[in-house]
N, CA and C of each residue as an Amber inpcrd file, in Angstrom:
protein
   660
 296.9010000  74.1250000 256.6560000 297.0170000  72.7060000 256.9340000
 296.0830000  71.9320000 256.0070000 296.7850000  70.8020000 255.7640000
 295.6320000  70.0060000 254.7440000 294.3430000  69.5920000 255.3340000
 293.1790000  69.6720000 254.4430000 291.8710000  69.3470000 254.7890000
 291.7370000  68.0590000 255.4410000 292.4690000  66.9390000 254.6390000
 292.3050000  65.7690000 254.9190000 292.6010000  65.4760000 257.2080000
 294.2790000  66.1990000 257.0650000 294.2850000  66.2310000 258.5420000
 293.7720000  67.1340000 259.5710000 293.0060000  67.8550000 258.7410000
 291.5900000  68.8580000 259.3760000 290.0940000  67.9400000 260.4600000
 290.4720000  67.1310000 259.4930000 289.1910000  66.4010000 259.3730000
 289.5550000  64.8680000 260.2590000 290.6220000  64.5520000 260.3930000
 290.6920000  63.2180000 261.5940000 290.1390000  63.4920000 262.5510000
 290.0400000  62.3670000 263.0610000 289.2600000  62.1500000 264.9450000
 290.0280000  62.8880000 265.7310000 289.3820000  63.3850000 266.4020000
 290.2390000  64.2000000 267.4230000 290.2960000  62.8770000 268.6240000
 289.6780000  62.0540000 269.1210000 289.7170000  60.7790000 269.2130000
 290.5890000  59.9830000 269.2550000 291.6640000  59.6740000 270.1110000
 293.1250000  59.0620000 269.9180000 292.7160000  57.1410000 270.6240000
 293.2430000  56.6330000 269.5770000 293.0550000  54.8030000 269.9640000
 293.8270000  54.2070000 270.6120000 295.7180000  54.7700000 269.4540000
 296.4990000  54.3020000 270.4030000 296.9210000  55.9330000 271.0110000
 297.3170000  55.1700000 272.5630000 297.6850000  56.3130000 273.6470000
 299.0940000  56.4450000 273.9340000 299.1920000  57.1530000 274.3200000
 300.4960000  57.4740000 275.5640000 300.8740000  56.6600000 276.5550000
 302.2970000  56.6580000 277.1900000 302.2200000  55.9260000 278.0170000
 303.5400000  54.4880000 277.4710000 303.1070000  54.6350000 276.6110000
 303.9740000  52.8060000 276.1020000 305.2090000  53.0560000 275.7480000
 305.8380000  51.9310000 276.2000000 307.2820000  51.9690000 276.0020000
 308.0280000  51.9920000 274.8500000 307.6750000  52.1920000 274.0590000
 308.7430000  52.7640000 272.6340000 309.2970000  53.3600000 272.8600000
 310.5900000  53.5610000 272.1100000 311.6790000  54.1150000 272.1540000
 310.7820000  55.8630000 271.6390000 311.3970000  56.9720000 272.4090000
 310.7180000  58.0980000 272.3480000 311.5180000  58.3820000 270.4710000
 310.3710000  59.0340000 270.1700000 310.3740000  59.6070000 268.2940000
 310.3380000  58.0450000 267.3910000 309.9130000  57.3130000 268.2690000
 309.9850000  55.9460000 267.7010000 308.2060000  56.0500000 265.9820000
 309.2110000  55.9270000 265.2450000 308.1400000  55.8340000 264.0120000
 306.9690000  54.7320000 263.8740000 307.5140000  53.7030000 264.4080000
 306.4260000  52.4950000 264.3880000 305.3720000  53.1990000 265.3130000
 305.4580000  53.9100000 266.7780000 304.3570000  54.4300000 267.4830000
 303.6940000  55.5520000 266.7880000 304.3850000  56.6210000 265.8720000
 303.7260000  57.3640000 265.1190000 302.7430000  56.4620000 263.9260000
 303.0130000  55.5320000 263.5460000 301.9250000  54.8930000 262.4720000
 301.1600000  54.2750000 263.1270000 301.0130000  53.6420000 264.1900000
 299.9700000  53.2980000 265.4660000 299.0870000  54.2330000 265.7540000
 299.3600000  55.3240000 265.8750000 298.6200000  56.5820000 265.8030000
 297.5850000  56.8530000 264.8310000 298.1380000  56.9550000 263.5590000
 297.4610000  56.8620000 262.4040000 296.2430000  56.2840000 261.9810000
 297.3340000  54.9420000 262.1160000 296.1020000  53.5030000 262.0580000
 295.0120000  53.8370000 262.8760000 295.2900000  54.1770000 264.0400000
 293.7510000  54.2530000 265.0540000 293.2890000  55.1620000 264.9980000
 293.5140000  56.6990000 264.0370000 292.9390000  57.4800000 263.7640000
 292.2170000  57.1760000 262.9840000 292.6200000  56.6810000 261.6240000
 291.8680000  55.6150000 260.0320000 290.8960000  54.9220000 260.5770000
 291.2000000  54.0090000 260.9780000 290.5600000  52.8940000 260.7580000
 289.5380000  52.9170000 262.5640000 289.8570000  53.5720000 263.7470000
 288.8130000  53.8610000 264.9520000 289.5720000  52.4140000 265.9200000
 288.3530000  52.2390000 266.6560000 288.0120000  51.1130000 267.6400000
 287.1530000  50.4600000 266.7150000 286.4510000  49.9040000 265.8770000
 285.5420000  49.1650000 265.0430000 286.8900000  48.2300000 264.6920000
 287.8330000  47.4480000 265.2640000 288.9280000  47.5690000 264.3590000
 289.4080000  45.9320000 265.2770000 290.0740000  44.7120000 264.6370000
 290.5550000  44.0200000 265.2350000 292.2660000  43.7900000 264.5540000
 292.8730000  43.6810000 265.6340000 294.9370000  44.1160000 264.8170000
 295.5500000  43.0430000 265.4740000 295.9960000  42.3010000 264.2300000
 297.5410000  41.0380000 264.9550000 298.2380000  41.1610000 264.8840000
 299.1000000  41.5860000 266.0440000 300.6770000  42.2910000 265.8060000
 301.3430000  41.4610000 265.7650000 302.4360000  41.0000000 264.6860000
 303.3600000  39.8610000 264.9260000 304.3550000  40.5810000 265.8980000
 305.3710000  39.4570000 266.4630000 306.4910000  39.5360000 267.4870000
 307.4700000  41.2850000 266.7870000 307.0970000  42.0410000 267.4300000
 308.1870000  43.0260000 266.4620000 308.3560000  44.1300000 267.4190000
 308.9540000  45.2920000 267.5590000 309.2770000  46.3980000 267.9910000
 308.0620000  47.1590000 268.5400000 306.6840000  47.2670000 267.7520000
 305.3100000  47.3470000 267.9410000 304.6980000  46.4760000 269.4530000
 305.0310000  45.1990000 269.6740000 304.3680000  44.5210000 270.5380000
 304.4480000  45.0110000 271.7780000 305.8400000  45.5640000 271.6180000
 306.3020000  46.4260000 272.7610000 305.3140000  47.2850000 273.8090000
 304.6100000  47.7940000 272.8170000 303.0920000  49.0140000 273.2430000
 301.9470000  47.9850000 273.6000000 301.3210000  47.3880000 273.1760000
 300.2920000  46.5360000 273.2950000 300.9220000  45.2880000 273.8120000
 301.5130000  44.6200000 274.3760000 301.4750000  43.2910000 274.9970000
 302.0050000  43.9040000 276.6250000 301.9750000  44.9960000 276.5120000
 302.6500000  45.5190000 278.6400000 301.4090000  46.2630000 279.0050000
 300.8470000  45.2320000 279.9640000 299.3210000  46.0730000 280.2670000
 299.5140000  47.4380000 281.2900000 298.6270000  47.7740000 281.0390000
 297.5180000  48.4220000 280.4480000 297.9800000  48.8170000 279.0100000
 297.2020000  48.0700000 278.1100000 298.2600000  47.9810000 276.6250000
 297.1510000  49.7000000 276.1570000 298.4090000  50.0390000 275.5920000
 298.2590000  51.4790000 274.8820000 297.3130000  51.8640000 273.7110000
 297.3510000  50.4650000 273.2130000 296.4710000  50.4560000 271.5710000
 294.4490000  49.8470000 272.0780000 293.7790000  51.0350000 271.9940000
 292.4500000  51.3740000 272.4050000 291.2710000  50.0100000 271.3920000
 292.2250000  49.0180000 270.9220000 291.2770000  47.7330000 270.3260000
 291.4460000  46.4750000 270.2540000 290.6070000  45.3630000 270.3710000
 290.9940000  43.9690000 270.2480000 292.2310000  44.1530000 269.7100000
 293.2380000  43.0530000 270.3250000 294.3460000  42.8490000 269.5820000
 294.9640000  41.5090000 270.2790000 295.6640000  40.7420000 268.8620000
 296.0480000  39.2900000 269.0730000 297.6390000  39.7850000 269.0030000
 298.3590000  38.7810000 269.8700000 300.1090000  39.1150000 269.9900000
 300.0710000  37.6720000 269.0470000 301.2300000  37.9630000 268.0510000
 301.0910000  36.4530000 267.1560000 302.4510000  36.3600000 267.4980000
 303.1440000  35.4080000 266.6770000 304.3480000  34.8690000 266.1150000
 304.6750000  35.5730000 265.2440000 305.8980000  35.6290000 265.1200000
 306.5260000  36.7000000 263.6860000 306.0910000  36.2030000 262.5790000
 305.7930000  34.7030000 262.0790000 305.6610000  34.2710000 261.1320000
 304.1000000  33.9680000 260.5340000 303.6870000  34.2670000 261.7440000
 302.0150000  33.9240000 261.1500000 300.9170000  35.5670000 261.2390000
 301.4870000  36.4640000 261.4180000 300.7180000  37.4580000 261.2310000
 299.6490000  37.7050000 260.7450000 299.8950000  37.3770000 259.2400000
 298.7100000  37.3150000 258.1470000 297.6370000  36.3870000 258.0240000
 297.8400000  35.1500000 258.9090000 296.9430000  34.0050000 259.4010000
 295.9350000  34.9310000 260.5940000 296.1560000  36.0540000 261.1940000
 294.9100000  36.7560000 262.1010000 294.4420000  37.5360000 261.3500000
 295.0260000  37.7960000 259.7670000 293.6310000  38.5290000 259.0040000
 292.8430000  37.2510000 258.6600000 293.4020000  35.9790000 257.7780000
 293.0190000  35.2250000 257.4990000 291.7940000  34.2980000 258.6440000
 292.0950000  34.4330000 259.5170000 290.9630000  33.8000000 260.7360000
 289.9010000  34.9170000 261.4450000 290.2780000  36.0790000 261.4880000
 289.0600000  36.6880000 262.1850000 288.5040000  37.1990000 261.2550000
 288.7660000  37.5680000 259.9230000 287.9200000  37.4720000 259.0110000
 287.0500000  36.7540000 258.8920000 287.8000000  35.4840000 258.4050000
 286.4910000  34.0220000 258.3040000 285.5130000  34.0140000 259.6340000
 285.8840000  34.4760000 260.7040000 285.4260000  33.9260000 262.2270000
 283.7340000  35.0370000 261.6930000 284.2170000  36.1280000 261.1960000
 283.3540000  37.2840000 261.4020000 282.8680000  36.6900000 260.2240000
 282.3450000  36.1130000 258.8600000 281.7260000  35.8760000 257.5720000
 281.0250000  34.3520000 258.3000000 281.5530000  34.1310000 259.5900000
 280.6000000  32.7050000 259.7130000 279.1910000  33.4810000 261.2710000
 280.0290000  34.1800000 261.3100000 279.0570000  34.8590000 262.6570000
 277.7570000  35.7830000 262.1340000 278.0970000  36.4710000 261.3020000
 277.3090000  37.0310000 260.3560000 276.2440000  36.2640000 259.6160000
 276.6140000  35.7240000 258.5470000 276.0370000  33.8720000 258.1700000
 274.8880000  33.1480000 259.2930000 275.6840000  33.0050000 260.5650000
 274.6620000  32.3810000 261.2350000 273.6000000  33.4840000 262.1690000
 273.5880000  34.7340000 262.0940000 272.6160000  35.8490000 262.2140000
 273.5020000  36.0610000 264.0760000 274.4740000  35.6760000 264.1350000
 275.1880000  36.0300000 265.5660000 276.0300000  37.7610000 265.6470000
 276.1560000  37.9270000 264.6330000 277.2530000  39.4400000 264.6840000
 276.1850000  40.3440000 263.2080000 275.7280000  41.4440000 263.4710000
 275.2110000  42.5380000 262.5200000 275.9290000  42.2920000 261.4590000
 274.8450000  41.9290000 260.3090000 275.3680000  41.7620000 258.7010000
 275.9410000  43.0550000 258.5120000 275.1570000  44.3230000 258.8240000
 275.3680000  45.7270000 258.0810000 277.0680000  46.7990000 259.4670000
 277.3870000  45.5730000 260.3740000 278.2670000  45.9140000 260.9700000
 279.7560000  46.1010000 260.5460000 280.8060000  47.0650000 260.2560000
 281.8130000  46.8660000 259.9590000 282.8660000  47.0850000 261.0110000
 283.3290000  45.7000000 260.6290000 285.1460000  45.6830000 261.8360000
 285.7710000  45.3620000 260.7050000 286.8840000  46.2510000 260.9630000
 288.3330000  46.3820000 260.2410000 289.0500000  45.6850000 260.7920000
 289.9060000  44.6090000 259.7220000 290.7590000  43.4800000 260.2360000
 292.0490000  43.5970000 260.0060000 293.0680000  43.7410000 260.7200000
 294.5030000  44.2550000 259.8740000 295.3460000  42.9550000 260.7100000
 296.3820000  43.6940000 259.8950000 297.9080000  42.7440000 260.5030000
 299.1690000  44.1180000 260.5980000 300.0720000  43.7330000 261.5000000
 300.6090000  44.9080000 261.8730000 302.2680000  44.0280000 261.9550000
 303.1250000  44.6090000 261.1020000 304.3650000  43.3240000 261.0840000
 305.8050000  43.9290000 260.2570000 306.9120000  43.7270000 261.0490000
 307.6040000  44.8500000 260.8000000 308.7400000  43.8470000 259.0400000
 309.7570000  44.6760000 258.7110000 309.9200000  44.3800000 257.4170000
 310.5680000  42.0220000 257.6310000 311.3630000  42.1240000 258.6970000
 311.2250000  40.9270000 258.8990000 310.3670000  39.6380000 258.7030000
 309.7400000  40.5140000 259.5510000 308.6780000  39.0340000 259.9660000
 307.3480000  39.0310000 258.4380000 307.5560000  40.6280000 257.7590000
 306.6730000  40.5190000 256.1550000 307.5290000  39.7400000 255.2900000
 308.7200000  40.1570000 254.9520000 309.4970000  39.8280000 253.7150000
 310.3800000  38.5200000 254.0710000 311.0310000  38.3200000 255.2840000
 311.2510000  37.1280000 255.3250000 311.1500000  35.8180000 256.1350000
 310.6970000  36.0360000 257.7150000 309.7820000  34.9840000 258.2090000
 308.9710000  34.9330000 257.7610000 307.7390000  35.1380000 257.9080000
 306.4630000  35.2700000 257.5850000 306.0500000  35.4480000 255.7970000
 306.9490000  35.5570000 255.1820000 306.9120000  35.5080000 253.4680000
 305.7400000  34.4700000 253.3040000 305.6070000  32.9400000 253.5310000
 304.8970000  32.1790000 253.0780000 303.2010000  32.2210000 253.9370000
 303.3780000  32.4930000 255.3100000 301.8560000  32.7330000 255.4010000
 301.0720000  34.3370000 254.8220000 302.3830000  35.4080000 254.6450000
 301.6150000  36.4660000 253.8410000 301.1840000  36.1770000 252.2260000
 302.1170000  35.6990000 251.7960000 301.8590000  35.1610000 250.2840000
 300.4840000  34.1520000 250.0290000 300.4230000  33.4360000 251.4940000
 299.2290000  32.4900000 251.0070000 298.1180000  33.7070000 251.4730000
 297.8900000  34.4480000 252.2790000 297.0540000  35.6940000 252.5820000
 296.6410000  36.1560000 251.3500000 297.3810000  36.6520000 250.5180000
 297.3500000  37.5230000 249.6960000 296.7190000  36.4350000 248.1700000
 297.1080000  35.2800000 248.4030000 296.8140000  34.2650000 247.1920000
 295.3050000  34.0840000 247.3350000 294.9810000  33.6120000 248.3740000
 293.5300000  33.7660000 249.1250000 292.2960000  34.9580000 248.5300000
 293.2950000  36.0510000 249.2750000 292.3580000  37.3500000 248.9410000
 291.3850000  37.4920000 249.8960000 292.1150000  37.2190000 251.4230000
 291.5400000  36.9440000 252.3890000 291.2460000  38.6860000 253.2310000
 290.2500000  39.0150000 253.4160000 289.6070000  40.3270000 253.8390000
 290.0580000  40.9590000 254.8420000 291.1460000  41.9660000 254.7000000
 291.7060000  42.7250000 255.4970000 292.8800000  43.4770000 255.0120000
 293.6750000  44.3360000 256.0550000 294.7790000  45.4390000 255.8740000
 296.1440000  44.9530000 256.1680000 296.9570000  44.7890000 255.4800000
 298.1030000  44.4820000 256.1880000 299.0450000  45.2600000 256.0320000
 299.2720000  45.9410000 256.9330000 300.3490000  47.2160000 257.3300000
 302.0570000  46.6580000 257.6260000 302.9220000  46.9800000 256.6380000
 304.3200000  46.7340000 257.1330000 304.8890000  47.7270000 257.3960000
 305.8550000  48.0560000 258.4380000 306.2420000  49.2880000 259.0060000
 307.8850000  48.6860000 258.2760000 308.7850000  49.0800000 257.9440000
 309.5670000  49.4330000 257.2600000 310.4680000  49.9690000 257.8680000
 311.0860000  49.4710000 258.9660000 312.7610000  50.4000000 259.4100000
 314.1860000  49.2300000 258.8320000 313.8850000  48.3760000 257.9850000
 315.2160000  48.1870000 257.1400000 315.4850000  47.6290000 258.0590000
 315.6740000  46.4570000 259.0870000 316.3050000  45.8540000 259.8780000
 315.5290000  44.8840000 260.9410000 316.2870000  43.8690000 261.7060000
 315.5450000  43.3490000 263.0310000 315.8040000  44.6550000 263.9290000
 315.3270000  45.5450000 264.2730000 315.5700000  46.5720000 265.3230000
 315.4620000  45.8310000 266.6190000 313.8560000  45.0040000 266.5070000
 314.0740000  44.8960000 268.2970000 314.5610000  43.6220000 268.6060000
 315.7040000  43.0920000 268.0880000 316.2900000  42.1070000 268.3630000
 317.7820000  42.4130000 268.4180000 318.3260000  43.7290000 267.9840000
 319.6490000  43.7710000 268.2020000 320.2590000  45.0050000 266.7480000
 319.5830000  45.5040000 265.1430000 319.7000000  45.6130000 264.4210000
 320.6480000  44.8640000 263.1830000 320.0050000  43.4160000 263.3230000
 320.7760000  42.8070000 262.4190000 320.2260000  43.1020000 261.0630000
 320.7360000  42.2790000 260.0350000 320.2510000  42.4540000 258.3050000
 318.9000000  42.3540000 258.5840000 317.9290000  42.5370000 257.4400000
 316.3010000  41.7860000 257.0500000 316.7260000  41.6520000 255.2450000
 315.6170000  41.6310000 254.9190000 315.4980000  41.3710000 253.3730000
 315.4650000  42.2690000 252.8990000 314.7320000  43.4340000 253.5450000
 314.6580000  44.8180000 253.2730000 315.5170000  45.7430000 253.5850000
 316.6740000  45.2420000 254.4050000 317.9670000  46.2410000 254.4450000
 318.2890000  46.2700000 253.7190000 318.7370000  47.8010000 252.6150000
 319.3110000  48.1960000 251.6350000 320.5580000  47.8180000 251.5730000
 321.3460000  47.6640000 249.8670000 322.4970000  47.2170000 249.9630000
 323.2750000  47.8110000 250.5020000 324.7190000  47.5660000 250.9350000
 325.6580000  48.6340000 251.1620000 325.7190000  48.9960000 252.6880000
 324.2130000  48.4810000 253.1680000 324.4990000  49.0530000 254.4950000
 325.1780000  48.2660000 255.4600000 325.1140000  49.1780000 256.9310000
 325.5730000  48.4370000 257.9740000 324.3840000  48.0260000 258.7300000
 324.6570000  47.1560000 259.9250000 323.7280000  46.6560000 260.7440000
 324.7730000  45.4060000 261.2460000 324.1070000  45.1180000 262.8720000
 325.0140000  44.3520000 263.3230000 325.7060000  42.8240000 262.6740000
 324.8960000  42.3310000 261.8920000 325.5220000  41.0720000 261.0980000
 325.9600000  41.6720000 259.9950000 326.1940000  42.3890000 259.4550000
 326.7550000  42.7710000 258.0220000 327.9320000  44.5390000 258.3410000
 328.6830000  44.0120000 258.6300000 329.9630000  44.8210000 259.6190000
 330.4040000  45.3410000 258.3800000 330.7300000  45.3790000 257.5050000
 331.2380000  45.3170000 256.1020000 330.1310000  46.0870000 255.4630000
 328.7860000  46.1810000 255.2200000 327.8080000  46.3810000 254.3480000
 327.3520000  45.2310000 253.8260000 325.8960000  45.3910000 253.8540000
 325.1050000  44.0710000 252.9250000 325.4130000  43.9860000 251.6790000
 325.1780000  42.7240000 251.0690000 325.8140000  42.5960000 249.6680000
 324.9670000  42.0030000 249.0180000 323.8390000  41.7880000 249.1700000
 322.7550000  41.5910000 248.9050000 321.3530000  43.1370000 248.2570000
 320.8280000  43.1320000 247.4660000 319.8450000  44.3640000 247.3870000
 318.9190000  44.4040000 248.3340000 318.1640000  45.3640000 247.9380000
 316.5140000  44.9060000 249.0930000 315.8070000  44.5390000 248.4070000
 314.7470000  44.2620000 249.1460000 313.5850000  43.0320000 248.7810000
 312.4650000  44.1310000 248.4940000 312.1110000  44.4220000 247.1780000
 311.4440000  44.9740000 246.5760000 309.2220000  44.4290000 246.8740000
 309.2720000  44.5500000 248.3300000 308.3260000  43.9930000 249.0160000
 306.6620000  44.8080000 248.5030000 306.5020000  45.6020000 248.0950000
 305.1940000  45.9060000 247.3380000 305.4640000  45.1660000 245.7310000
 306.8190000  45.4230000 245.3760000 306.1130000  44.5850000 244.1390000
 305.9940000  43.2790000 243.7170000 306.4970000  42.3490000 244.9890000
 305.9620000  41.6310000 245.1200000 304.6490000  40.9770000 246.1990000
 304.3190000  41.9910000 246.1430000 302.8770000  41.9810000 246.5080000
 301.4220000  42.1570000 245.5270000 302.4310000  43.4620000 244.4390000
 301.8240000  43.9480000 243.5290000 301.5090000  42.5050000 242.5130000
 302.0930000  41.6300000 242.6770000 302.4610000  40.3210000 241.5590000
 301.6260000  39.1610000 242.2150000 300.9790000  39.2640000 243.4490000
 299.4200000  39.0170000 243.9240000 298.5060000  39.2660000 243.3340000
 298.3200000  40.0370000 242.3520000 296.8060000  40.6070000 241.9210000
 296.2200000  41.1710000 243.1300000 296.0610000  41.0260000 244.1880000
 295.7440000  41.7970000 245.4940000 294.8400000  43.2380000 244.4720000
 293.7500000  43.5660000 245.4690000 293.1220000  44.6450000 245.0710000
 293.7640000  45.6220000 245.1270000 294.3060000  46.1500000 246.3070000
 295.1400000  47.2450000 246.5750000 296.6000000  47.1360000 247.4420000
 297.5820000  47.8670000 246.8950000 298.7640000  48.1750000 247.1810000
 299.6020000  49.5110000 247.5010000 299.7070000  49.5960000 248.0920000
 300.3620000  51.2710000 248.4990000 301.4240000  51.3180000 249.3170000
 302.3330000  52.2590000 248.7670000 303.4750000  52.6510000 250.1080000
 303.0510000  54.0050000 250.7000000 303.8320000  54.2930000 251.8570000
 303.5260000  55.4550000 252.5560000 304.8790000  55.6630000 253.5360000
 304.8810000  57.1280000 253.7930000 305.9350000  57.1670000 254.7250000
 305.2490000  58.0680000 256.0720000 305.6600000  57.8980000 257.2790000
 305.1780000  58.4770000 258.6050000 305.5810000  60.0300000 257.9110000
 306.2490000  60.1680000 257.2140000 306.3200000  61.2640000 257.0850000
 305.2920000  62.3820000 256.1470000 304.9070000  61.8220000 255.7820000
 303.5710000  62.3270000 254.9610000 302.3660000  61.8860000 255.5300000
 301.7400000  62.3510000 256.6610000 300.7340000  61.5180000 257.3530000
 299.2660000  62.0220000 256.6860000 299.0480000  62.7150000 255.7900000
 298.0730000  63.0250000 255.1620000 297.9360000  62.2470000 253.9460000
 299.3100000  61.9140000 253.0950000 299.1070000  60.6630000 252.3830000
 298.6230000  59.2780000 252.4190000 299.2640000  58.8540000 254.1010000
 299.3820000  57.8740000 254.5040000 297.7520000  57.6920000 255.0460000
 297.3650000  58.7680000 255.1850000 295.7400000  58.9880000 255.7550000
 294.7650000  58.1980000 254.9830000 295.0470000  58.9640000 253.4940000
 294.1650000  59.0550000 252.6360000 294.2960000  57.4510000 251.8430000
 295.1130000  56.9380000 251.9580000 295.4600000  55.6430000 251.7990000
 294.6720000  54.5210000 252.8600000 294.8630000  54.8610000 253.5260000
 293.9600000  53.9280000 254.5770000 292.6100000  53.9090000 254.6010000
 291.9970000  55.0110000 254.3460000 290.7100000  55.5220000 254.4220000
 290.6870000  54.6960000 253.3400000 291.2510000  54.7980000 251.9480000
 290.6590000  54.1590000 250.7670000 290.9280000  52.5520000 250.8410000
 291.9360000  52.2360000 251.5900000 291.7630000  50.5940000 251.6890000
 290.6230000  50.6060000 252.5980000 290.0840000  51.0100000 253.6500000
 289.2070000  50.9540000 254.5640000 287.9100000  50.6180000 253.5280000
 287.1150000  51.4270000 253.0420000 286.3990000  52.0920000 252.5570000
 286.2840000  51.3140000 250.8920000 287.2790000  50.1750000 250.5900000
 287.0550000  49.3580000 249.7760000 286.6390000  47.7030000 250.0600000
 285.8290000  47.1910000 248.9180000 285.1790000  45.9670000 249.3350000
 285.7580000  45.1670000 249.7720000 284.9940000  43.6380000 250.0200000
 286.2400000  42.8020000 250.8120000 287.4520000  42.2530000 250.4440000
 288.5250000  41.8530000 250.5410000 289.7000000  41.6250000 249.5750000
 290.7440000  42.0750000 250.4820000 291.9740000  40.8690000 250.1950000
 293.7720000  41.7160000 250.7610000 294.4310000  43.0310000 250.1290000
 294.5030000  43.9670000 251.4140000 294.9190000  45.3800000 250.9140000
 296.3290000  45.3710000 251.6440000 297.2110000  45.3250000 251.4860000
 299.0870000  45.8720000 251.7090000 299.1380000  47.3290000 251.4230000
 299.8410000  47.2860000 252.7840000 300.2060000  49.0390000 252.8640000
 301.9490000  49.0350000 253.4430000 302.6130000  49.2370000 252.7070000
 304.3800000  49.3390000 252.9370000 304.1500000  50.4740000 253.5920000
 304.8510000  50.8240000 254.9890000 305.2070000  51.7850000 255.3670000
 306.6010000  52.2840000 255.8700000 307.2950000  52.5220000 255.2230000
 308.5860000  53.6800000 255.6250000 308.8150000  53.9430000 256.9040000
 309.3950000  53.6980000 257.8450000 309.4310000  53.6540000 258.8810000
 310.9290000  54.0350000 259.7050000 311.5580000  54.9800000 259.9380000
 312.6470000  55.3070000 260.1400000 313.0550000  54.6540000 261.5230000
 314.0080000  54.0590000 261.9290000 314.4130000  53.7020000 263.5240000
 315.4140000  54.2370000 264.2440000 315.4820000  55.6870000 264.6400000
 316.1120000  56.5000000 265.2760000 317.1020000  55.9450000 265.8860000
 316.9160000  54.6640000 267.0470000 317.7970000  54.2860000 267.2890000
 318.4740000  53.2470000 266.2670000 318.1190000  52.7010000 266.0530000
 319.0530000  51.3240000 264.5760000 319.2820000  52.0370000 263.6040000
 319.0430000  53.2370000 263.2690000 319.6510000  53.7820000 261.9680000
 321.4660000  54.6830000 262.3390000 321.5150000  55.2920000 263.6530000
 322.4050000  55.7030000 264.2230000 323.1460000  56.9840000 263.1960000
């Protein structure tokens, strides 16, 4: 077995228990994340398939966490960042303390609600992780198109196949200057590890992480 997944927390953040759809991939990268990055950790989940686990109490995910709007996700890296650089500043929160600030937001609410408050995120260079989970569709709304549904396919509004490409969403991220950019798939969770650790573990600045995200049920 690889060293890298030798070496995670035995320590689980998010738990058992939550209602995802069972083999559901978005709960396997929830996993991850709270292996990476701990409880030191504050996460804004926009409206998505994810909220599912954390907004039905006793919420499953073991850290602060804000339920946003689909469209403003990247505005809770953008604010508890700043909240934490003014608390610090005024000697209220440990200078030498680190909390990890992410955003958690499925290909929708990244690539096409939410496009203009992630883009201003990323223009900023505002201090934190922003994780897109990647199942190619609105899943928890019905599986209609996104931006990121591949051409050709099906999904409930495009009966025929999309006729449109996908939305090539890291590289335009990559076209941010952003410090760091990475894709990953649940399926390589030692990649996806070692990726996080290194956005973690880098200075302050917007880090995007595309994640691959299969939807057992919406893929059919």
């Amino acid at each position: 077995m690889n060293d890298l997944i030798c070496s995670m927390p035995r320590e689980e953040v998010f738990h058992s228990g939550h209602p995802l759809c069972p083999g559901c991939a978005g709960g396997v990268m929830m996993r991850w994340i709270g292996k990476a990055l701990g409880k030191e950790t504050v996460a804004t989940i926009s409206a998505s398939c994810i909220t599912i686990s954390t907004s039905v109490h006793p919420t499953s995910l073991e850290m602060p966490c804000l339920y946003i709007s689909m469209a403003s996700s990247p505005g809770g890296i953008t604010g508890v960042s700043a909240a934490l650089r003014v608390l610090k500043r005024k000697n209220r929160f440990p200078s030498d303390r680190k909390v990890n600030v992410i955003a958690v937001a499925g290909d929708g609410s990244t690539g096409d609600i939410g496009m203009a408050s992630l883009s201003g995120a990323a223009e900023r260079n505002d201090d934190g992780i922003y994780f897109c989970f990647d199942n190619e569709a609105y899943m928890n709304t019905g599986i209609q198109r996104s931006g990121a549904t591949p051409q050709n396919c099906w999904t409930t509004s495009t009966l025929d196949g999309k006729k449109e490409r996908k939305k090539d969403l890291p590289l335009i991220m990559a076209a941010h200057h952003i410090p760091y950019v990475a894709t990953a798939s649940i399926a390589f969770p030692d990649d996806f590890f070692k990726k996080m650790i290194h956005a973690r573990d880098m200075g302050p600045g917007f880090k995007y992480i595309h994640v691959y995200s299969p939807c057992p049920a919406g893929y059919r």
